[in-house]
C-alpha positions in Angstrom: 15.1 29.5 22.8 16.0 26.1 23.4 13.9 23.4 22.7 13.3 19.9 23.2 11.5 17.8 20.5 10.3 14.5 21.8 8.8 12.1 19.1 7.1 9.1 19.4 9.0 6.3 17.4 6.6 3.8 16.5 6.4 3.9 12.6 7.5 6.4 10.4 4.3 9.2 10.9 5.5 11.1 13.3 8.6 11.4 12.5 8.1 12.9 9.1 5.6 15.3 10.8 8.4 16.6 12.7 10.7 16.4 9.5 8.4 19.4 8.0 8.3 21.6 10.6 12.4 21.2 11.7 14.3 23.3 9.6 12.2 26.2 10.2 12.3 25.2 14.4 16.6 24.6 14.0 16.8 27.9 12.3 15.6 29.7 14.6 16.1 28.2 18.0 18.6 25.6 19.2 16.6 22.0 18.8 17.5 19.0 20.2 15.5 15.9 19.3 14.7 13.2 21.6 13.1 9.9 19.8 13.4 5.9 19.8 12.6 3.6 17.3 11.5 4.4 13.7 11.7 7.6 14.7 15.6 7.8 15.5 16.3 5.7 12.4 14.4 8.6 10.7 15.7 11.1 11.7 19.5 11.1 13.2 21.1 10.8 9.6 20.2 14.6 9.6 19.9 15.9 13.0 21.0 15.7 16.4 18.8 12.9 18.3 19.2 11.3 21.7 17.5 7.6 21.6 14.7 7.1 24.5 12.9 3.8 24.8 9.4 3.6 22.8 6.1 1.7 23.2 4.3 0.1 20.8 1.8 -2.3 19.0 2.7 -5.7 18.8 1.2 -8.0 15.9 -0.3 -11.5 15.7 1.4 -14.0 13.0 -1.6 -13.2 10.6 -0.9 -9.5 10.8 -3.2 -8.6 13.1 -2.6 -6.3 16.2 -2.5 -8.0 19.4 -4.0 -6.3 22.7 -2.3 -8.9 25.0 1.0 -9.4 22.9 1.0 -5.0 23.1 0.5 -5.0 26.8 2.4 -7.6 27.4 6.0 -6.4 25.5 5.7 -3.0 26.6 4.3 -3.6 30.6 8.1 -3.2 31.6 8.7 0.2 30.1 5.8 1.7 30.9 5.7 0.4 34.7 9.2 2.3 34.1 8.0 5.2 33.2 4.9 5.5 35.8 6.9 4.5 38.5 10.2 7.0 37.5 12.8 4.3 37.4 15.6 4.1 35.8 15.0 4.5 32.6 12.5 7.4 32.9 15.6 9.1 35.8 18.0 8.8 32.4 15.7 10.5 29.9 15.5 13.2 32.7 19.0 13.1 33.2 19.2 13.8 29.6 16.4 16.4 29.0 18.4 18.5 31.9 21.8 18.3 30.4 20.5 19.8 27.3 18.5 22.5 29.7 15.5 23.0 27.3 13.5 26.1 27.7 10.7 24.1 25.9 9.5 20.8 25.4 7.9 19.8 22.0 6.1 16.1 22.4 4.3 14.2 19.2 2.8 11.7 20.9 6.0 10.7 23.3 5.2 9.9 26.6 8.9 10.2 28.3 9.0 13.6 26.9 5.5 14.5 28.4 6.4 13.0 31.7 10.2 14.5 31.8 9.2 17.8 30.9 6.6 17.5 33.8 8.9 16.7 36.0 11.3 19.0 35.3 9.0 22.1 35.4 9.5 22.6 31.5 6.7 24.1 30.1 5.2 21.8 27.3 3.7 21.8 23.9 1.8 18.6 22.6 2.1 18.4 18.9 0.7 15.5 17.1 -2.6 14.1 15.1 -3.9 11.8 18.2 -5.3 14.9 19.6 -7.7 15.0 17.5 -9.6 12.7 19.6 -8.6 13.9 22.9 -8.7 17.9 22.5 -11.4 18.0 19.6 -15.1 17.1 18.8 -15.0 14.8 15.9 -17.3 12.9 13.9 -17.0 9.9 15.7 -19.7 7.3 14.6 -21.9 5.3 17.1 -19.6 2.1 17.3 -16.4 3.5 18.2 -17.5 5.9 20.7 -16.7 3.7 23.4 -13.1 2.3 22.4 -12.6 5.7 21.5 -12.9 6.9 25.4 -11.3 4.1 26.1 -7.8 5.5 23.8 -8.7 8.7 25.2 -8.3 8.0 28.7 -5.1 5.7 28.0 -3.5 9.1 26.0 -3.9 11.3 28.8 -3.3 8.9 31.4 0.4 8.7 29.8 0.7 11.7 28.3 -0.5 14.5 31.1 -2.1 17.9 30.4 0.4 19.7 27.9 0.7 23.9 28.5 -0.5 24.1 24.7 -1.6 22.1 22.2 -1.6 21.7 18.2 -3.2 19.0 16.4 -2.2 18.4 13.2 -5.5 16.9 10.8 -6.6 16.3 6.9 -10.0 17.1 8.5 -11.2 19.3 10.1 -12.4 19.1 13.7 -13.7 21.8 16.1 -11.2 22.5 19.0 -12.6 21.6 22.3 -10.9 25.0 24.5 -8.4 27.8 23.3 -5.7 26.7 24.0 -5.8 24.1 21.5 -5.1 25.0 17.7 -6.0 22.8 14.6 -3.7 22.6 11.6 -3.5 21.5 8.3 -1.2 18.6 7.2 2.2 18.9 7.3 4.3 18.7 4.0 7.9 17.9 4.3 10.2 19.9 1.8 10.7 16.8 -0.6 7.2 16.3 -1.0 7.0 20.3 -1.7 9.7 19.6 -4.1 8.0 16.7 -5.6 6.5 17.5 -9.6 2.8 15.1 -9.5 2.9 13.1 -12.9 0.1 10.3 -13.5 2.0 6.9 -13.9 1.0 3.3 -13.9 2.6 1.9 -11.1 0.3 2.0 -7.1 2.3 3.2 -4.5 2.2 0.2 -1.6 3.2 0.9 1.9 2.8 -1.0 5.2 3.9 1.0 8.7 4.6 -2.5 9.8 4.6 -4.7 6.5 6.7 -7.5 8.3 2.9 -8.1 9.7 0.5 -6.7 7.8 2.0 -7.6 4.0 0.0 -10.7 4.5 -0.2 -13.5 1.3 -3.9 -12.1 0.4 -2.6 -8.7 0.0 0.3 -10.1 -2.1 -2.2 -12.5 -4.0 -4.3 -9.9 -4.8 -1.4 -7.1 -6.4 -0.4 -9.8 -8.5 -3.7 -10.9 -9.8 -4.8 -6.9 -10.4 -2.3 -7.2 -13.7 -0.5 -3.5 -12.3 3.4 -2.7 -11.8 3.2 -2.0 -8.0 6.3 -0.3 -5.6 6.1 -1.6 -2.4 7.8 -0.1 0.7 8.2 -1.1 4.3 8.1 -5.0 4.4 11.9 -7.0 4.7 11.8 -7.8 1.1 13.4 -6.2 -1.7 13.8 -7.2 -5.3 11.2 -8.1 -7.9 8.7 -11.4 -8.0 6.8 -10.5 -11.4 5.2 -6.7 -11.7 6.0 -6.4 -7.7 9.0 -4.0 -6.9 9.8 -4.6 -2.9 11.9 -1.5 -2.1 13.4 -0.6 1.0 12.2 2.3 3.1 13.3 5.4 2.0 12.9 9.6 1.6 13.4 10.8 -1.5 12.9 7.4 -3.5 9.7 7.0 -1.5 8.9 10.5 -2.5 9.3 10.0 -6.1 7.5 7.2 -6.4 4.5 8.0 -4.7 4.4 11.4 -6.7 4.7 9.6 -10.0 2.0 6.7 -9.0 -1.5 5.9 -10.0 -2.6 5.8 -6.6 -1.9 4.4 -3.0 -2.8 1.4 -1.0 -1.7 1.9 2.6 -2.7 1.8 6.4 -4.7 4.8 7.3 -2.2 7.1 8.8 -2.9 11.0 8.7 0.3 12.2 7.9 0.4 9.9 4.2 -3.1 10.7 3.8 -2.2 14.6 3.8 1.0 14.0 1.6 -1.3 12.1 -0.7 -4.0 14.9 -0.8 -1.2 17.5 -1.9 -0.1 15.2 -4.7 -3.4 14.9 -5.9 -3.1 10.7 -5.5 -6.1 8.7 -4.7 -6.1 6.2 -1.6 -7.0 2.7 -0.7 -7.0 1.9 2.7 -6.6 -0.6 5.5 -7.0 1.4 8.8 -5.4 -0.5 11.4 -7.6 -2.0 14.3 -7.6 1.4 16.3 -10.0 4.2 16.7 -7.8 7.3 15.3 -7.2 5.1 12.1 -11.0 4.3 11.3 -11.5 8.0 11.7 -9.2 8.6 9.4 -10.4 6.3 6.4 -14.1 7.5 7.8 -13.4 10.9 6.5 -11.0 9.8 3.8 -14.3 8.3 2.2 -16.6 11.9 3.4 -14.5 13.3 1.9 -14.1 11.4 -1.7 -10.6 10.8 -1.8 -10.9 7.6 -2.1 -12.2 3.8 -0.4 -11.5 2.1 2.8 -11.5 -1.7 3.0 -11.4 -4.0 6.1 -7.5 -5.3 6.1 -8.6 -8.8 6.3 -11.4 -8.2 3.2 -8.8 -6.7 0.5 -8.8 -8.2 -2.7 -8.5 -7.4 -6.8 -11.7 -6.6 -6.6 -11.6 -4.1 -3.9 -8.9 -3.0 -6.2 -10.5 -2.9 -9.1 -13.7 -1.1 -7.8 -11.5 1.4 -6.3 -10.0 2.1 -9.3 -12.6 2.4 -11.6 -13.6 5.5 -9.7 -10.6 7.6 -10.1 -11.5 10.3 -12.2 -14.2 11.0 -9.4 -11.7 10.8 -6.3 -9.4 13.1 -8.7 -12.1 15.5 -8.9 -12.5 15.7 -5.0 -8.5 16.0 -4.1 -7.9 18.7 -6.7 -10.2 21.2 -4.3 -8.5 20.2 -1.2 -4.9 20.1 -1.0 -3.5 22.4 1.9 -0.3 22.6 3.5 -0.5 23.3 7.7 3.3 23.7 8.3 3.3 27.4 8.5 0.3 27.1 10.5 2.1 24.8 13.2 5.5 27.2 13.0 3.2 29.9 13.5 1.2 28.6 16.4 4.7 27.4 17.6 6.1 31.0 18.2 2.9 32.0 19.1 2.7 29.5 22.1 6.6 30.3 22.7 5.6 34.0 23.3 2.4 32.5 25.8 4.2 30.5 28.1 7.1 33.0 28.4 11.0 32.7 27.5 11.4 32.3 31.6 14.4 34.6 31.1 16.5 32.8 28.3 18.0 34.4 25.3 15.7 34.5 22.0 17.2 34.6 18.4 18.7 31.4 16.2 21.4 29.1 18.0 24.6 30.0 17.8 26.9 28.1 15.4 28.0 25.7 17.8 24.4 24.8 18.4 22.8 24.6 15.0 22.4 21.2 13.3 24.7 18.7 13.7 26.5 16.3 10.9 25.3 13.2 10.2 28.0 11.8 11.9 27.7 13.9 14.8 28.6 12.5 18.8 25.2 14.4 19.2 23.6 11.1 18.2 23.8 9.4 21.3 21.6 6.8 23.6 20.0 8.0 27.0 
């Protein structure tokens, strides 16, 4: 089977959601990844990726995200993308070359769109869904933003063939043809031995934003050696380690942490569950986020806190109830990627192999070298 995996390439989430579930994928089909952004950076030192364009957020100066700065920097692509000009006709052009039986989408809207085009049947693979093809807990406030994203999602995105969502909670699937999974644990956090340090894991999607001078303020004043990943520093200023964004190193240090202080991303939040670290965090101003951190709380593995209200003693509150979030995580870890490899080839043998060959690629076909010409730009 050959398949295309489209992934969105705004921050690093999606990407290392498809990281878990690739080798498995390249090992028995021929893959060929499709991604922009964060995502390409991610990804192409280990696999072969063609570059697409990517939407998304844009930020204010005081880290906050900007509805009219978002619409405004991304109008062009997207007016690209409706309207099948050039860009979208070269993502197409691409998709065909490779002549996917398949298409794979987290959350990428050229990939939805191509593959639609194209006749390709389509899988849609990412946590978003969660809102759009299940029946969560979503509270009184946010029920009308979160049609709102809803309707946005599928006006870009389409109706996918199948459809796995990818969730630390748990949320009821709205029709069968939708499949809830666990989180999805890349091999280096499987790898990873959990120890209790000192030192809090810090990481911003977009810290170049969001790593505002209260967040900094308060880190120093807490007294605590913190690691911090994902804003354009590096060095030391006092207990503060700014390190640049990594796998393994990343990996490390959050299993060897005291707990993390992050954005409210799924994907960290189920990588945090498995190594059994507690969590503060900042959802970002969208629906999915607060959702996240909603549950994150339900579910007692640790606080949520308004970006803009973080301090030491948000911090320090948080902290003196670790033993309790411990408690809580320790009964809860779960691992979803054979789940999603498994609903996968389950989907694959749905939809049909439209009379292509089955069985791993052929050597010419499998993974390519970092180095690889397969790394190219559509």
């Amino acid at each position: 089977m050959r398949i295309a995996y489209g992934i969105f390439g705004y921050g690093r989430g999606h990407a290392t959601r498809a990281a878990a579930v690739l080798p498995e994928l390249c090992r028995r089909h021929a893959v060929r990844l499709f991604a922009g952004g964060d995502a390409y950076d991610q990804l192409s030192p280990e696999y072969p990726v063609s570059r697409i364009p990517t939407i998304g957020y844009r930020y204010t100066r005081r880290g906050a995200i900007s509805g009219w700065l978002t619409a405004r920097e991304n109008a062009w692509s997207v007016l690209d993308m409706l309207l099948r000009g050039p860009q979208f006709r070269q993502v197409c052009e691409a998709v065909a070359d490779f002549a996917p039986d398949l298409v794979i989408s987290d959350a990428e809207p050229w990939m939805h769109r191509a593959a639609r085009r194209l006749g390709i049947p389509r899988i849609g693979f990412d946590h978003f869904g969660v809102m759009v093809y299940c029946k969560p807990h979503i509270p009184f406030g946010d029920r009308i933003r979160s049609r709102r994203d809803v309707l946005v999602y599928r006006w870009l995105m389409g109706k996918p063939d199948r459809i796995i969502v990818s969730s630390f909670y748990h949320a009821k699937p709205r029709w069968p043809r939708v499949r809830v999974v666990g989180p999805l644990l890349r091999d280096e956090v499987l790898a990873a031995e959990p120890s209790r340090g000192q030192h809090l894991l810090v990481y911003f999607n977009k810290g170049a934003y969001q790593y505002a001078p209260h967040i900094e303020r308060a880190l120093q004043a807490s007294g605590l050696p913190c690691r911090v990943y994902g804003t354009p520093r590096q060095g030391a200023d006092g207990l503060i380690a700014y390190r640049p964004m990594s796998n393994v190193p990343f990996v490390e240090d959050m299993a060897s942490c005291r707990a993390i202080i992050s954005t409210a991303g799924n994907q960290l939040v189920g990588e945090a569950v498995h190594l059994g670290k507690p969590m503060l965090v900042m959802p970002e101003q969208c629906v999915e986020q607060r959702l996240n951190a909603a549950s994150l709380e339900r579910r007692g593995f640790g606080r949520a806190v308004r970006w803009r209200d973080f301090s030491v003693d948000h911090l320090q509150a948080f902290l003196a109830e670790e033993e309790r979030f411990h408690a809580h995580i320790r009964c809860a870890a779960r691992n979803g990627r054979r789940e999603a490899v498994e609903a996968i080839e389950s989907f694959i043998a749905e939809l049909g192999h439209r009379g292509t060959r089955s069985g791993p690629p052929s050597a010419g076909e499998r993974r390519a070298s970092p180095a690889s010409a397969d790394n190219r730009d559509v």
